[in-house]
ZABA-848098 format. One record per residue (C-alpha): residue number from 1; x, z, y. Coordinates in steps of 0.5 Angstrom, whole numbers. Example, Ala and Ser with C-alpha at 12.3 -4.5 7.8 and 13.67 -1.06 7.14 Angstrom:
# residues 2
- 1,25,16,-9
- 2,27,14,-2
END
This chain:
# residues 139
- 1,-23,65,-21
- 2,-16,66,-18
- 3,-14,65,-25
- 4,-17,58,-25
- 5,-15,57,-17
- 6,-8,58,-20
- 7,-8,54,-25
- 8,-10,48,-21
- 9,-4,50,-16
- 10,0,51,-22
- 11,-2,44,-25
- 12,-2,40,-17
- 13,5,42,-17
- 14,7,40,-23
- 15,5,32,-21
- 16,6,31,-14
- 17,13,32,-12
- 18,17,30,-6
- 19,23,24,-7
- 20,29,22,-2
- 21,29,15,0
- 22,35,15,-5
- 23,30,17,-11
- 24,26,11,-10
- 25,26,6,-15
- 26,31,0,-12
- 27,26,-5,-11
- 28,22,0,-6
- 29,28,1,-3
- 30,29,-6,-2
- 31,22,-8,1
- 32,22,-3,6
- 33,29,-5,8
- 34,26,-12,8
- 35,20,-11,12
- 36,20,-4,15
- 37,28,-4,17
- 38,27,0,24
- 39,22,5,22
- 40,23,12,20
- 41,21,14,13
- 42,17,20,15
- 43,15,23,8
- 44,17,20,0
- 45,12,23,-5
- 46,12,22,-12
- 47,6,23,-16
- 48,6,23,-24
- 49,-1,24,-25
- 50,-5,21,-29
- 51,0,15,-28
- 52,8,15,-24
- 53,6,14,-16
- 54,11,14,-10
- 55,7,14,-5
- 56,11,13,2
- 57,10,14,10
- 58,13,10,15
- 59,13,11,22
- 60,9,10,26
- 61,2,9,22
- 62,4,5,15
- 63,3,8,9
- 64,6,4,2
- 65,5,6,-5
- 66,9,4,-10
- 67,9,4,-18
- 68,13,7,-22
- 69,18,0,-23
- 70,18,0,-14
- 71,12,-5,-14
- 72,9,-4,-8
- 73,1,-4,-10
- 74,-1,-2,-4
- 75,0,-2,3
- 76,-5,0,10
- 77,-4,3,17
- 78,-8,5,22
- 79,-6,1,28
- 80,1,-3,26
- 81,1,-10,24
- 82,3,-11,18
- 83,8,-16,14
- 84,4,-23,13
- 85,10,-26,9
- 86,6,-22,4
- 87,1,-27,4
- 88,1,-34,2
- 89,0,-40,7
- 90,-8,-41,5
- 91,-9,-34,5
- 92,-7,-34,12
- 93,-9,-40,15
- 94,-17,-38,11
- 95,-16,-31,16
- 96,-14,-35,22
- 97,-20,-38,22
- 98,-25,-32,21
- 99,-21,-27,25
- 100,-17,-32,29
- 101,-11,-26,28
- 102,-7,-23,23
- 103,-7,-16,27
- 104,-14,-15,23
- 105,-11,-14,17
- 106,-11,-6,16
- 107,-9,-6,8
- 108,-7,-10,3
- 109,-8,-8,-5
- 110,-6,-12,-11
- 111,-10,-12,-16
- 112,-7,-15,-22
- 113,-5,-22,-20
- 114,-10,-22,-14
- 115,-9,-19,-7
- 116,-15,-16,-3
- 117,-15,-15,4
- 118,-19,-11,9
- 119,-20,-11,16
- 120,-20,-7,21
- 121,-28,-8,22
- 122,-29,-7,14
- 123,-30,-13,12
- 124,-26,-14,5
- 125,-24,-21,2
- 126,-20,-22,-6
- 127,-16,-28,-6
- 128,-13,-31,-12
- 129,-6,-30,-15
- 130,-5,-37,-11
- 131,-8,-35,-4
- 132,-15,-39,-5
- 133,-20,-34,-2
- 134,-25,-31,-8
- 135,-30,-28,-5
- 136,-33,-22,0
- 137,-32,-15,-3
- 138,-39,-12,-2
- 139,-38,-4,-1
END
């Protein structure tokens, strides 16, 4: 049993490393210092397992993952508003007349071409590469 758990550390720290702001790739860089400039990095972690990860937390609560080219894949908070410039018009005119606010969004995932949004009370929309609204995300 040790052996086995000092394997899994050993294999645990061989894929997750922690990177400086400065080891991003540029493009991360860049779309922090576009939509977060104020905030503080609070921790840098790169993940090489099983494919190549940054995952980066700002202050006070929004947690962005990168792909290893520095393409932001993911973007939450707990609390925070998010960037809606990440979003086309349509999709933010179709979550004003549902929500009648951007500030619902909690997180944003790009899943290829589309986008999926979740709101803070759990609802998750897929809009298309263009912005139109797909379909409602069933849990």
């Amino acid at each position: 049993m040790k052996r086995f758990t000092f394997m899994l550390l050993l294999i645990l720290a061989t894929s997750i490393s922690f990177a400086q702001k400065g080891q991003l790739p540029s493009t991360a860089n860049d779309f922090i210092n576009i939509y977060f400039p104020e905030r503080e990095i609070v921790e840098t972690v790169e993940n090489t397992s099983p494919h190549s990860t940054y995952l980066v937390e700002i202050a006070p609560d929004v947690t962005i993952i990168f792909d290893i080219s520095g393409e932001w894949q993911s973007i939450e908070t707990a609390s925070s508003t998010l960037p809606t410039t990440l979003l086309k018009e349509n999709t933010k005119s179709f979550i004003l007349t549902k929500y009648n606010s951007l500030s619902m969004i909690m997180r944003i995932d790009k899943i290829g071409s589309k986008k999926e949004i979740t709101f803070f009370d759990g609802n998750r929309f897929l809009f298309d590469e263009t912005g139109q609204f797909e379909q409602i995300i069933k849990n």
